[in-house]
VMD Tcl script that draws the C-alpha trace (Angstrom):
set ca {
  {0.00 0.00 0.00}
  {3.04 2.32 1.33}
  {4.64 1.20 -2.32}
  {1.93 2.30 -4.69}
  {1.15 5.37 -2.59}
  {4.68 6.27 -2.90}
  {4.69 5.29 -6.65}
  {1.36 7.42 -7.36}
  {3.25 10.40 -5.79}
  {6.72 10.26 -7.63}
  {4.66 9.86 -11.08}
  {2.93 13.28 -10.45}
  {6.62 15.00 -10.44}
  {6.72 13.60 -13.92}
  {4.52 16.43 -15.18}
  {5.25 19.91 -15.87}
  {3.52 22.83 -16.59}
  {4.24 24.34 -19.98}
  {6.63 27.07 -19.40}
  {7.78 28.98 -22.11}
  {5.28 27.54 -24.58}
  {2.39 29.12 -22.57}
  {3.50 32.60 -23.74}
  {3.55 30.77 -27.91}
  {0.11 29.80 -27.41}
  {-1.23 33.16 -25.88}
  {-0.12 34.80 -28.73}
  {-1.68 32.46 -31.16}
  {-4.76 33.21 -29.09}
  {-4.79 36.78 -29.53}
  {-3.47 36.66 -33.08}
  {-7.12 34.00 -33.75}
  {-8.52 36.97 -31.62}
  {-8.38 39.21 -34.37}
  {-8.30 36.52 -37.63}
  {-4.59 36.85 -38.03}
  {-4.93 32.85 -38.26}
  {-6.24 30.04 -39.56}
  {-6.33 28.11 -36.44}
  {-5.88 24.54 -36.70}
  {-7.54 22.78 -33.34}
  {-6.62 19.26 -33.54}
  {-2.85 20.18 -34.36}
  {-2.47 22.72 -31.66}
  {-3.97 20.06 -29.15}
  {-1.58 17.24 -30.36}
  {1.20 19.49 -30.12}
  {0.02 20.43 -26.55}
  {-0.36 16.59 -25.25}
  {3.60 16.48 -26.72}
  {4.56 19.15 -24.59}
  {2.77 17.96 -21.52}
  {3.12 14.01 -21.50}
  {5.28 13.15 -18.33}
  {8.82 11.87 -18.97}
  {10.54 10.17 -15.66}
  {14.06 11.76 -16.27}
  {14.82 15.63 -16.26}
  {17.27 14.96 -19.20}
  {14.20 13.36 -21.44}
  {12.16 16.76 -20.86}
  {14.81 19.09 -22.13}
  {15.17 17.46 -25.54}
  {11.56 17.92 -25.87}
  {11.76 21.39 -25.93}
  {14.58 20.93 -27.86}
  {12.42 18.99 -30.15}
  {9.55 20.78 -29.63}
  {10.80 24.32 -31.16}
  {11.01 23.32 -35.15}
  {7.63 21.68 -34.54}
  {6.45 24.31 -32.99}
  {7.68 26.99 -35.87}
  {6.07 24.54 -38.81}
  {3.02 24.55 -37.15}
  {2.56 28.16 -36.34}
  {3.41 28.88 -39.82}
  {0.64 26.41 -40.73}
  {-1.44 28.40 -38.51}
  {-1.04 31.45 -40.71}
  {-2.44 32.47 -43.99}
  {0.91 32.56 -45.47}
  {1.14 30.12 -48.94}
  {1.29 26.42 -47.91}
  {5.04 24.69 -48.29}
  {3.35 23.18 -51.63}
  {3.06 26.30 -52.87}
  {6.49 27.98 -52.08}
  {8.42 25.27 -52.94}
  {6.55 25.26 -56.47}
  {7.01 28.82 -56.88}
  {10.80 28.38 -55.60}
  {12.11 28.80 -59.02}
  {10.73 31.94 -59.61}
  {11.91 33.52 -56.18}
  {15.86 32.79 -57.74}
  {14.87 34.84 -60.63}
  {14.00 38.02 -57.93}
  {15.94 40.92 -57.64}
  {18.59 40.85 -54.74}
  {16.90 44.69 -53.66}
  {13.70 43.59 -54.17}
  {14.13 40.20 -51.88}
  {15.42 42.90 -49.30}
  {11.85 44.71 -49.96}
  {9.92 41.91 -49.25}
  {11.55 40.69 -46.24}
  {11.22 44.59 -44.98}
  {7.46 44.30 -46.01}
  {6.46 41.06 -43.88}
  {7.66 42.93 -40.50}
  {4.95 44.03 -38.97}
  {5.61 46.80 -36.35}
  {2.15 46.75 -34.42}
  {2.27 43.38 -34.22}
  {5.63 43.04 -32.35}
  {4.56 45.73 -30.38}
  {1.73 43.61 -29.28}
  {3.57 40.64 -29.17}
  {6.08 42.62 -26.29}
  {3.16 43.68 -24.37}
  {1.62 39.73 -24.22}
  {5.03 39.16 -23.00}
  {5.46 41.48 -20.31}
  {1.92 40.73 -19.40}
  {2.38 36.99 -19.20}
  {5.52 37.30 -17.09}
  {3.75 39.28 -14.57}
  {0.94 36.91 -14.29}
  {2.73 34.08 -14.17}
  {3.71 34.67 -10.99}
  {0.72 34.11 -9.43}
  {-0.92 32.45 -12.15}
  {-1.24 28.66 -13.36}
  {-1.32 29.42 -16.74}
  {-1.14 26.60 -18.15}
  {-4.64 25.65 -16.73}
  {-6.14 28.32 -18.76}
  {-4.04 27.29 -22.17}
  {-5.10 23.47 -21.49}
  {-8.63 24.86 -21.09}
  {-8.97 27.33 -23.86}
  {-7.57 24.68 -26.89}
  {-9.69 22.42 -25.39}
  {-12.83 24.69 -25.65}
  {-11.66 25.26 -29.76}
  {-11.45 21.41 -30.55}
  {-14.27 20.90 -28.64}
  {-16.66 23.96 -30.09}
  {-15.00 23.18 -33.42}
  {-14.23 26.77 -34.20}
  {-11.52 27.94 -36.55}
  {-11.06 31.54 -35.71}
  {-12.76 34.38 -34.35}
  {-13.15 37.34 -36.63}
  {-16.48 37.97 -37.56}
  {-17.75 36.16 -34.94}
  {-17.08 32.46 -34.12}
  {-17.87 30.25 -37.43}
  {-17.62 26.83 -36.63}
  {-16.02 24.18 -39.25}
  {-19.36 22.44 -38.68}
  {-22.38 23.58 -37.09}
  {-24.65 22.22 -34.49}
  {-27.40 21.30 -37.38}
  {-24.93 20.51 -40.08}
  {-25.95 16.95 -40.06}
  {-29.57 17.26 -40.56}
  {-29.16 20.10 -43.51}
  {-26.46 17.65 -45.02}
  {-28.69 15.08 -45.38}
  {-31.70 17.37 -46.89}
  {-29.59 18.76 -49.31}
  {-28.56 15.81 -50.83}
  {-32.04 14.92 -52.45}
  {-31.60 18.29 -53.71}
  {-28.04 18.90 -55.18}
  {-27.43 15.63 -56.92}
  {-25.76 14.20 -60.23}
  {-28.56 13.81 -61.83}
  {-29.73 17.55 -61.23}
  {-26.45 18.63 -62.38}
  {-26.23 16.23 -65.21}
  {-29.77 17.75 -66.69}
  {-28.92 21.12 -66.63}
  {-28.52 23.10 -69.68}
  {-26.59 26.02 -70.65}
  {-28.97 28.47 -69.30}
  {-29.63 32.30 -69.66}
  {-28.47 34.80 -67.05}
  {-32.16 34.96 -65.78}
  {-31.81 31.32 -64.13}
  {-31.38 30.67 -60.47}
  {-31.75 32.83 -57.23}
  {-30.00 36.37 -56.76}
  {-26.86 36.73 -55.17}
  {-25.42 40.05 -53.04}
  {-23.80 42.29 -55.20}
  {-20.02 42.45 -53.58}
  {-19.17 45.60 -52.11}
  {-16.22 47.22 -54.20}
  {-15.29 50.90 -54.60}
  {-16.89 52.48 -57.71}
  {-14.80 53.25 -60.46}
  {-17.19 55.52 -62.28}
  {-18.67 58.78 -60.17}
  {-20.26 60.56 -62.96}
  {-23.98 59.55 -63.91}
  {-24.24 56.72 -65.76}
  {-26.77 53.98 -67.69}
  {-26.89 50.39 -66.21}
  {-27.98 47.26 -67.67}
  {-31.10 45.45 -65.76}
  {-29.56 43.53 -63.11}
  {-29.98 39.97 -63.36}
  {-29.42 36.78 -61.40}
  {-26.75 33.92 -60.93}
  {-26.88 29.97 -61.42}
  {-26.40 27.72 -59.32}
  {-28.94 28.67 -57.00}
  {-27.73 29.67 -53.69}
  {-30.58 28.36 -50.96}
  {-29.11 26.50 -48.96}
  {-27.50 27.72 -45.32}
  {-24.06 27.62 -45.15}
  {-22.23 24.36 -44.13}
  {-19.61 22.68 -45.26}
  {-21.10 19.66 -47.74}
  {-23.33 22.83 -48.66}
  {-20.79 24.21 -49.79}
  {-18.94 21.99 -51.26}
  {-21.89 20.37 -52.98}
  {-22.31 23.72 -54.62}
  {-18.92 24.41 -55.83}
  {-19.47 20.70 -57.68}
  {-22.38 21.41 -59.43}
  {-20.67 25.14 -60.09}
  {-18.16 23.54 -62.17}
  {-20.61 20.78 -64.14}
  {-22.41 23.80 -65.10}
  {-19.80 25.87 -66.19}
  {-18.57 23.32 -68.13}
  {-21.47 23.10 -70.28}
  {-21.21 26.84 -71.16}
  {-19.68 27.94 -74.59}
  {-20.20 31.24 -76.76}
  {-21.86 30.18 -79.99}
  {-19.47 32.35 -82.75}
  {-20.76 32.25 -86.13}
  {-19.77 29.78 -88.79}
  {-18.81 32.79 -90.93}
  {-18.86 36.50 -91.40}
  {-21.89 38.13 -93.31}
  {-20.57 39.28 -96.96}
  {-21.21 42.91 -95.60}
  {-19.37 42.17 -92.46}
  {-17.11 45.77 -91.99}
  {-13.46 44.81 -91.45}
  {-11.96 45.96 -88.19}
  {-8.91 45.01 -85.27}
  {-9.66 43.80 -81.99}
  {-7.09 44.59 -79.39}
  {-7.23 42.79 -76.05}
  {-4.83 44.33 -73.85}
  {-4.29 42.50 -70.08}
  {-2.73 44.47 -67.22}
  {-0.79 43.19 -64.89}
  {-1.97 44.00 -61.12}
  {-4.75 46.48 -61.55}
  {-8.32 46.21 -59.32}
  {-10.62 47.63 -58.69}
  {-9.47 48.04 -54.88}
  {-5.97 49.39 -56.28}
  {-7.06 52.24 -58.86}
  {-9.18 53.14 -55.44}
  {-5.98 53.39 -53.35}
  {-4.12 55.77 -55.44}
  {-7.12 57.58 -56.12}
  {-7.49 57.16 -59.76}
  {-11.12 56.13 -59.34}
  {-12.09 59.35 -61.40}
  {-9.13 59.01 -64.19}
  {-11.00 60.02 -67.60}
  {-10.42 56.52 -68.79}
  {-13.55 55.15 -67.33}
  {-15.59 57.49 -68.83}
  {-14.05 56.98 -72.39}
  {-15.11 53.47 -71.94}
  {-18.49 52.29 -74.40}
  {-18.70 49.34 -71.75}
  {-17.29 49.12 -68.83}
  {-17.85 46.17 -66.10}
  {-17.63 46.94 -62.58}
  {-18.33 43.80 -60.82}
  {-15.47 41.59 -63.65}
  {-13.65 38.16 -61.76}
  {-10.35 37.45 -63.23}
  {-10.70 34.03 -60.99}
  {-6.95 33.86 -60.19}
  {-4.24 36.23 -58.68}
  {-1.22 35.30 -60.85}
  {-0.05 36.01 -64.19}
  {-0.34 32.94 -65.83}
  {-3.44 31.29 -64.77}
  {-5.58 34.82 -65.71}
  {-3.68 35.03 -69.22}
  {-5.07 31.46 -69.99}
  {-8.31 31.91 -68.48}
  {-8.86 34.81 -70.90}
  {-7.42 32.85 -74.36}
  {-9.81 30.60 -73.04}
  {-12.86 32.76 -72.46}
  {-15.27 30.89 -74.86}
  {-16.34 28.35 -72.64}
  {-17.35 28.14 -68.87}
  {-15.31 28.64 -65.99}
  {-12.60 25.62 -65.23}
  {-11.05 24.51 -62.29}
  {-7.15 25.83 -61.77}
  {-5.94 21.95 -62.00}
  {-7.37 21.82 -65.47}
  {-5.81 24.81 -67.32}
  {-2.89 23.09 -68.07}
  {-4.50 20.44 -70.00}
  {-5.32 20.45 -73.36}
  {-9.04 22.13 -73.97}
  {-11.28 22.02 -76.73}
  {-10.46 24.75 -79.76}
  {-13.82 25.94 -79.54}
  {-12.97 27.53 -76.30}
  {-10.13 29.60 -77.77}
  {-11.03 32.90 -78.20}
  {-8.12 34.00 -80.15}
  {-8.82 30.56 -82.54}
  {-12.90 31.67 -82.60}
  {-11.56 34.72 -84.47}
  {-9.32 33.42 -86.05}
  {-11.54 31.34 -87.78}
  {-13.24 34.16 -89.22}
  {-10.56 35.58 -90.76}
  {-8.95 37.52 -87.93}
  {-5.22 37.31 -88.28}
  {-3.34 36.77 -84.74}
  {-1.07 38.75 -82.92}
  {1.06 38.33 -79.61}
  {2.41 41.40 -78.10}
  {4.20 42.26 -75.18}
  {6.34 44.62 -73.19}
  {8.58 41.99 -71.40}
  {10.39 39.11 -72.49}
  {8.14 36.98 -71.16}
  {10.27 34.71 -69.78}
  {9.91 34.82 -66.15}
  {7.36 31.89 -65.14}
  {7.87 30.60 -68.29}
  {4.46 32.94 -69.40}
  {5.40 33.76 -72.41}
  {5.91 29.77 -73.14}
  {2.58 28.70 -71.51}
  {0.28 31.33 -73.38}
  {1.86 30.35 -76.91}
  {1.27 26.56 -75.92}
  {-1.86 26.68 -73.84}
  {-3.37 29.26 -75.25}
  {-2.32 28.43 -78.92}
  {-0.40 31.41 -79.81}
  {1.75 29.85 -81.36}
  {3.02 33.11 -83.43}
  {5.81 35.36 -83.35}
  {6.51 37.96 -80.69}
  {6.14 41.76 -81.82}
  {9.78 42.70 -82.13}
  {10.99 44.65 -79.41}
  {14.10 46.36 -81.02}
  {15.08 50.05 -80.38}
  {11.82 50.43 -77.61}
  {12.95 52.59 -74.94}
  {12.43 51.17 -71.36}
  {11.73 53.82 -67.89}
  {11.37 51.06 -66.08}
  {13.31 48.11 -64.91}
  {10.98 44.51 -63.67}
  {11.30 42.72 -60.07}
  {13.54 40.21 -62.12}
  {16.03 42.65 -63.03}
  {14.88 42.54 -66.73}
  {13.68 45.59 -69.20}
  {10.17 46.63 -69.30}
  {9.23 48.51 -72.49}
  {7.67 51.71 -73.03}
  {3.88 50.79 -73.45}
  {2.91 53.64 -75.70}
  {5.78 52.60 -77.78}
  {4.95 48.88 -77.70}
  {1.35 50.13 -78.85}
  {2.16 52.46 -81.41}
  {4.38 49.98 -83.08}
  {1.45 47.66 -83.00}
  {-0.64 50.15 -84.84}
  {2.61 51.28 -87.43}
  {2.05 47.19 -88.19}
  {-1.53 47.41 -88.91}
  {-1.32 50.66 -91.14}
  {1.04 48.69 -92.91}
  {-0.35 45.27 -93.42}
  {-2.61 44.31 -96.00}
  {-4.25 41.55 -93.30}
  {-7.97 43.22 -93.11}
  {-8.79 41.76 -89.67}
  {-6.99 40.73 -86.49}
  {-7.11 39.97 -82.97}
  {-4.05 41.01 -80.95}
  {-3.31 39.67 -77.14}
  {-1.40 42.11 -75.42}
  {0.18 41.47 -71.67}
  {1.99 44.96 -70.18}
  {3.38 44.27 -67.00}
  {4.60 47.88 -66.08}
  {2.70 47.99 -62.83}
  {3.92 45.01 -60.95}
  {4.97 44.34 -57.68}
  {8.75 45.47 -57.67}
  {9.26 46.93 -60.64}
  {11.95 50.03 -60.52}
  {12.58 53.52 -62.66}
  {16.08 53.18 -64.04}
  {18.64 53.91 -62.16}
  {16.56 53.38 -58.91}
  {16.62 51.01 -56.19}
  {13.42 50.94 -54.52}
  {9.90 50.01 -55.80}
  {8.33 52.64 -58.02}
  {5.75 54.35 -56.58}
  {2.46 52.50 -58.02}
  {0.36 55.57 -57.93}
  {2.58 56.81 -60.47}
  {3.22 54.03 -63.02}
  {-0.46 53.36 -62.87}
  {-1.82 57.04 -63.52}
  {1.17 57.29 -66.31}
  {-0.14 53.50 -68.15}
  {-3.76 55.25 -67.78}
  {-2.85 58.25 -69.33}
  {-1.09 56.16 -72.16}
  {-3.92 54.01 -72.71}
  {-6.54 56.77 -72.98}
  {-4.19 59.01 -75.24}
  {-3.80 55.47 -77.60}
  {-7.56 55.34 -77.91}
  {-7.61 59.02 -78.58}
  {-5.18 58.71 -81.03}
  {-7.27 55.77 -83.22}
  {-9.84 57.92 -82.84}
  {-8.39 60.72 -85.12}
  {-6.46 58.45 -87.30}
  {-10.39 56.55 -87.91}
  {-8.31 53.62 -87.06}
  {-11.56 50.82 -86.48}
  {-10.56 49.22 -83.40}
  {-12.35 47.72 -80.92}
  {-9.95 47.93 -77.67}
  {-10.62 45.29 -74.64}
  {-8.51 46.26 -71.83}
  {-8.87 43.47 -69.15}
  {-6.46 43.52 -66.08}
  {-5.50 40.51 -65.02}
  {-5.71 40.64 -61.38}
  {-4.86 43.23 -58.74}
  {-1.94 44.31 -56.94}
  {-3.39 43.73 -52.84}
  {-1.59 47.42 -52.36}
  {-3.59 47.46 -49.25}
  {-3.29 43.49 -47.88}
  {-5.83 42.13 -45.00}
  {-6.14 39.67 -41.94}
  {-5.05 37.05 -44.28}
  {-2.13 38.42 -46.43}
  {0.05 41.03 -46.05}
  {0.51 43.69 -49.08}
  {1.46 42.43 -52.18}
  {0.82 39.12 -51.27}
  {-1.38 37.22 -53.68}
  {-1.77 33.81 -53.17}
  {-5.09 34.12 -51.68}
  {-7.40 35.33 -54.19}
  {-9.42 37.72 -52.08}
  {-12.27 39.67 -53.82}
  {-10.63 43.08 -53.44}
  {-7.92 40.99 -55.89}
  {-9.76 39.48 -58.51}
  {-12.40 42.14 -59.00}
  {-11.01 44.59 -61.69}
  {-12.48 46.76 -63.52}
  {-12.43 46.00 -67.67}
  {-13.66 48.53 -69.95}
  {-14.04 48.20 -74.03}
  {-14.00 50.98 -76.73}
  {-14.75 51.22 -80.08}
  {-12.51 53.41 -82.16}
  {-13.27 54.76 -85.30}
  {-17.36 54.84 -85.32}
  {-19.30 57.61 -86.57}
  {-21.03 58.87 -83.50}
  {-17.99 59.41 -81.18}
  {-18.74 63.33 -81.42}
  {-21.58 62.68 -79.67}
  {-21.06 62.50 -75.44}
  {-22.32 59.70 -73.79}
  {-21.86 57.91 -70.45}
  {-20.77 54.18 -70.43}
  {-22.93 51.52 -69.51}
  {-22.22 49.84 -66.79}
  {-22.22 46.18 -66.20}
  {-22.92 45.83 -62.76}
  {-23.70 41.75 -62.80}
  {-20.96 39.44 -61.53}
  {-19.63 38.86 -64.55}
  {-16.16 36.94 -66.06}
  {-14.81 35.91 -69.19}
  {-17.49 34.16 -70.71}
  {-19.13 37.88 -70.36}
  {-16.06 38.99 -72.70}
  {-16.53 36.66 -74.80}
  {-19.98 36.79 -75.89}
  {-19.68 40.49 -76.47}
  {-16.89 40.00 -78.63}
  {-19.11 37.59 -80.31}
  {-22.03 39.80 -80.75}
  {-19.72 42.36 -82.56}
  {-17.68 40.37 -84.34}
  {-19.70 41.56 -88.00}
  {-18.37 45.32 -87.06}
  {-22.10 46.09 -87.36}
  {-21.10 49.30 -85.04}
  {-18.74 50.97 -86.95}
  {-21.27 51.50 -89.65}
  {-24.31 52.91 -87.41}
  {-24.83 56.34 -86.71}
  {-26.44 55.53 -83.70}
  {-25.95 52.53 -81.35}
  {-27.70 51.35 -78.95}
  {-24.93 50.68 -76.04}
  {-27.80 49.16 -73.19}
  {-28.97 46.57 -76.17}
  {-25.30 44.84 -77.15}
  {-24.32 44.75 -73.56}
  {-27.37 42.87 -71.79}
  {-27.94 39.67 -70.90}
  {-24.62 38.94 -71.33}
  {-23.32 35.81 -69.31}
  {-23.24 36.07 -65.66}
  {-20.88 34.00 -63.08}
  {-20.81 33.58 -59.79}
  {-17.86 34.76 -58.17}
  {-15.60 31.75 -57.38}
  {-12.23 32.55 -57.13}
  {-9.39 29.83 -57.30}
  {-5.44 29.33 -57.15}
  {-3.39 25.98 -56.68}
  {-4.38 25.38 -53.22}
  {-6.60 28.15 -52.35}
  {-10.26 28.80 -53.51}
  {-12.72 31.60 -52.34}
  {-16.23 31.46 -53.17}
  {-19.39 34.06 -52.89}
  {-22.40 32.55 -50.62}
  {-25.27 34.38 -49.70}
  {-22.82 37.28 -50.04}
  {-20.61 36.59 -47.73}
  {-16.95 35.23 -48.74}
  {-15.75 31.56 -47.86}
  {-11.93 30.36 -48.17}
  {-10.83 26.84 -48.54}
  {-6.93 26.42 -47.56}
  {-5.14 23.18 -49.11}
  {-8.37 20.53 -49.30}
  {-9.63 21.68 -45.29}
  {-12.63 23.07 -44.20}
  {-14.54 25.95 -45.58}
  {-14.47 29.03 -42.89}
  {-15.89 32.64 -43.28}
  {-13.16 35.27 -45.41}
  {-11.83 37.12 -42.23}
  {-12.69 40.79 -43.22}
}
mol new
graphics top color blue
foreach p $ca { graphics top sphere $p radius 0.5 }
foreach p [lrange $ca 0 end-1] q [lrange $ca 1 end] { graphics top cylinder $p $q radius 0.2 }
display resetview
């Protein structure tokens, strides 16, 4: 009896409180406080059953702290919204090909000053406590209470992984959301389905202007939030969109009036951004014929965007499948083609970091020679230390080209990438204010219009950025960090104008697209026009060619990251886990 009481007691000296590690876990608290993470329970609870299991020698407990500090660094960094290791070590390549000053940037960029501040304070706080304090009780306790309520993070209220009645609306939405719903449905009008909340974005245009009848968005969002809601959704999503494709004509009409399209696709310009720098009111949105104000690009990079618009004839994909082979008839650039619209590929980079230049000729079929670049002056030097050319330049020699070709059509795809992240004025070392390389590419832009406008050059001019630049960041990313396609990212703001048409004298707002919209939008208003009916009428009727046009809801998606518009409210999915609310 005297042996096993004695036994019982010595075991109890086996355990120890958790020290130092009470202080890592108190700031994870606060930091899931205000949805600086993506707290995962189940981890931090195995991690804290490591720290605390009772080892019988002294010797045994210090190389578990030993241990216990790279595990504890992987998983805080899991805990944040910074890209997964997937991701980086994909992407590793590209980070060689970075600027030594512009690595420097970065790492300057990722410090965040309040945040150590805060940090100091928890620190100072804790070490005052813990004298008279078990604080340890209180850690045990509180990631108990988050595996236990299921909760992933705080902001916006607590939003559990899976609510109390998840199992009972699982179970009545699967007689509803099926494969055989999905499999029946057919490529539908925009006036199909339930309405969705507009997303709140800053306006680009101030001045009055005419809007198209707002419509409404398939699937049909119903059903409260849960996860298999969710999910269940995003599935049939993606079986409808891939039933959608712009019908293009089997041929031009004999009086079909010859004319150039010109698609041009910024690099890091939103809606959010031209806000920021308070180009909101530059003239060139109210040069615009059509302009759309709610437009997805669907992905934050370079590469993924470009291909998602030389594949704008057909639904919305998933990011997996872009780099497979895909049906011609959702080429764009291969639609017009078809009809006699000569190709073109411009652009004022080399094109070679990310190997873009290489995807969009073999994924997107532009498989045709690069606009020569010779003699263009370059102000501006990229992240990867390579030149960036003049964009009026680049576009004037397009249009020297056209005056002097006897080709009577084409369709040109043009990527400028003078506004991203990094990019330098020669002879500089720091980042370029964006303010200014954005107000000077605007003021370029508008002037080139301008200028096909006096020449009578017929041209109708898409100008589609490709995603935004995050200049202001949020809970989840800091700025200039992209991997997580946020709204304020992907929503841009894509305007077209027709050069060259007889009524220009005449001043007119444009109309305004206010519909979630995307590429398949694009697309279908190219195909509308593709006759050049418009440059021939005297008067056109703007609100006629750009309603109905194709609406999409706004699903957002990267390699492991997707974000998706319920009920108008945002959801992010991180690497195959649970759906939680967008931390605003």
């Amino acid at each position: 009896m005297n042996k096993s009481n004695s036994t019982q007691f010595d075991f109890l000296h086996y355990w120890h409180g958790l020290g130092a590690w009470n202080f890592y876990f108190l700031l994870k608290f606060v930091l899931l406080w205000y949805g600086y993470l993506n707290f995962d329970a189940f981890s931090n609870l195995l991690f804290l059953a490591f720290l605390l299991f009772p080892l019988p020698k002294n010797i045994w407990h210090k190389m578990r702290n030993w241990i216990a500090i790279p595990i504890g660094i992987i998983l805080f960094y899991h805990d944040t919204w910074l890209p997964s290791f997937s991701t980086v070590l994909a992407q590793g390549g590209q980070l060689k090909q970075f600027s030594f000053d512009y690595l420097v940037e970065l790492s300057v960029n990722f410090i965040n000053i309040k945040m150590i501040g805060v940090a100091f304070i928890l620190l100072v706080a804790y070490l005052f406590i813990e004298q008279w304090v078990r604080v340890s009780v209180f850690i045990i306790a509180g990631v108990l209470w988050l595996n236990i309520g299921g909760f992933t993070h705080f902001s916006q209220g607590m939003v559990p992984a899976v609510s109390a009645n998840s199992f009972t609306q699982e179970n009545s939405v699967n007689n509803e959301i099926s494969s055989e719903q999905v499999s029946e449905i057919e490529v539908l009008p925009a006036t199909v389905g339930s309405p969705i909340a507009t997303p709140v974005a800053p306006e680009v245009i101030t001045k009055p202007v005419e809007k198209t009848a707002m419509g409404t968005l398939y699937p049909p969002q119903k059903h409260q939030f849960n996860n298999k809601v969710l999910n269940d959704w995003l599935t049939q999503f993606y079986s409808y969109e891939k039933k959608r494709i712009t019908p293009f004509p089997a041929q031009l009409s004999a009086d079909a009036q010859p004319f150039d399209i010109l698609i041009i696709n910024i690099c890091l310009l939103s809606t959010a951004d031209a806000a920021a720098v308070g180009l909101q009111e530059h003239p060139i949105w109210g040069n615009f014929d059509v302009l759309f104000s709610h437009f997805n690009t669907v992905s934050s990079y370079s590469g993924p965007a470009s291909l998602r618009l030389l594949r704008a004839s057909c639904g919305q994909t998933q990011h997996s499948d872009l780099y497979d082979p895909t049906d011609t008839q959702c080429l764009l650039m291969d639609n017009l083609s078809s009809l006699g619209f000569a190709k073109k590929l411009v652009l004022d980079h080399n094109g070679k970091f990310g190997h873009y230049l290489q995807e969009v000729q073999q994924l997107g079929n532009l498989n045709i020679a690069l606009q020569d670049q010779k003699n263009l002056s370059h102000q501006i030097t990229a992240f990867d230390g390579t030149k960036i050319y003049n964009d009026k330049e680049t576009l004037m020699r397009w249009l020297q080209g056209r005056e002097q070709s006897n080709e009577s059509r084409s369709v040109t795809f043009v990527n400028l990438v003078s506004l991203h992240d990094g990019n330098r004025f020669v002879g500089e070392n720091n980042t370029a204010d964006y303010g200014k390389r954005a107000s000077t590419l605007l003021d370029s832009l508008d002037n080139f219009m301008n200028e096909l406008d006096k020449k009578g050059r017929k041209v109708m001019v898409v100008i589609v950025p490709e995603h935004g630049a995050a200049l202001q960041g949020d809970k989840t990313q800091m700025s200039g960090l992209r991997d997580i396609p946020s709204q304020s990212i992907t929503t841009v703001p894509v305007g077209i104008r027709f050069t060259g048409i007889k009524d220009r004298a005449q001043f007119y707002p444009p109309v305004i697209v206010e519909e979630p919209s995307s590429y398949l939008a694009l697309s279908e208003f190219i195909s509308r026009n593709v006759n050049g009916d418009v440059f021939n009428q005297s008067s056109i009727d703007w609100n006629a060619l750009a309603s109905e046009l194709p609406q999409t809801a706004n699903v957002a998606e990267n390699q492991a990251t997707i974000v998706v518009d319920y009920q108008g409210q945002s959801y992010i999915k991180l690497n195959g886990g649970e759906w939680i609310n967008y931390p605003n």
